[in-house]
C-alpha positions as CSV (number, residue, x, y, z in Angstrom):
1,X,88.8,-14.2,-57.4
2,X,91.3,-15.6,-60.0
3,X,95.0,-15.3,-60.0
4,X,98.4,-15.6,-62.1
5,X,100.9,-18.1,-61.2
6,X,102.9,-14.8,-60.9
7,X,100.6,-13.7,-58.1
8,X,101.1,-16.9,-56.2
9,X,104.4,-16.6,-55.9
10,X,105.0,-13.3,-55.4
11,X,102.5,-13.1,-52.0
12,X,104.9,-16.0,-50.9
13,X,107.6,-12.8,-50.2
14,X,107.7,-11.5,-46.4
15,X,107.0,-7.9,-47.4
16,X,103.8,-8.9,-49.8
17,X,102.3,-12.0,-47.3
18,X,101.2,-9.1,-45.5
19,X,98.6,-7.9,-48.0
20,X,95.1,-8.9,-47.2
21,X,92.8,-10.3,-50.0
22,X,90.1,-8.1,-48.5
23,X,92.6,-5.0,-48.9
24,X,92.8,-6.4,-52.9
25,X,89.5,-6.9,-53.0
26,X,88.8,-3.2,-51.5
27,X,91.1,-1.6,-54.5
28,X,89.4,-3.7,-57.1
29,X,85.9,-2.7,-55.9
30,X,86.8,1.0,-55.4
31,X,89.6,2.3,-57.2
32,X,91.0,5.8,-56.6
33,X,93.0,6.1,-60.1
34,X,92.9,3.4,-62.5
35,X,94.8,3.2,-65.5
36,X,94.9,0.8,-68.5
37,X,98.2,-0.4,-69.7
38,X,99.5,-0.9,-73.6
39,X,99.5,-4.8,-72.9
40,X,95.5,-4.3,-71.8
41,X,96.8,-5.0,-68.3
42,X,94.6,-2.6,-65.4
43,X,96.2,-1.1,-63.1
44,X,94.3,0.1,-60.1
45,X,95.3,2.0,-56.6
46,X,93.5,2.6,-53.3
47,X,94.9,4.3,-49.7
48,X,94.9,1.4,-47.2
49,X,94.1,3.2,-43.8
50,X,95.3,-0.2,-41.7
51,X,98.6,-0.5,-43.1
52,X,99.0,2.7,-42.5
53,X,97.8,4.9,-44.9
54,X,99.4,3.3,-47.5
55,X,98.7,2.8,-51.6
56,X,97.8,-0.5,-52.2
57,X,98.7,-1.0,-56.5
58,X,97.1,-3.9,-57.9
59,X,97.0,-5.1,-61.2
60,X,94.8,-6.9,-63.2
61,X,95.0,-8.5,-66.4
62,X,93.1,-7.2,-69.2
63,X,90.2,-9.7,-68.6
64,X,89.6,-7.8,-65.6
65,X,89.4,-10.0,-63.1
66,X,92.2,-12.2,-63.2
67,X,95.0,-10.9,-60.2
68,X,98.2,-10.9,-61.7
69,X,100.2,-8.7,-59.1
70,X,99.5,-6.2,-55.5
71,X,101.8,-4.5,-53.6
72,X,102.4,-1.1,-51.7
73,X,103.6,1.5,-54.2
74,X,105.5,3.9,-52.2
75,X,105.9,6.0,-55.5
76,X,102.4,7.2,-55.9
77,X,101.0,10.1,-55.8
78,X,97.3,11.6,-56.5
């Protein structure tokens, strides 16, 4: 798996260290909504039953495959 800079150093913050590259992996692999930004950027989201049932967003630059961002995205909604 590839990653930003950007990525790097946001999973150095408490609340994101938590996030499990097999969670990532998990949305990347089986998406429940997916949606392609203006700037080609993919955005992609899938419920996370260990942490709680939460939505894991993670977003991908428009290559596909390269990690630019993940976090819990307490906003979503089907």
């Amino acid at each position: 798996m590839k990653f930003t800079q950007y990525f790097h150093a946001m999973s150095q913050r408490p609340h994101r260290s938590a996030i499990d590259i097999e969670w990532i992996k998990r949305v990347i692999e089986n998406p429940i909504k997916e949606v392609i930004q203006e700037d080609g950027r993919i955005r992609r989201w899938a419920m996370i039953e260990e942490a709680g049932g939460k939505y894991l967003r993670v977003i991908l630059l428009a290559d596909g495959e390269t990690i630019h961002n993940a976090f819990f995205d307490r906003s979503f909604k089907l």
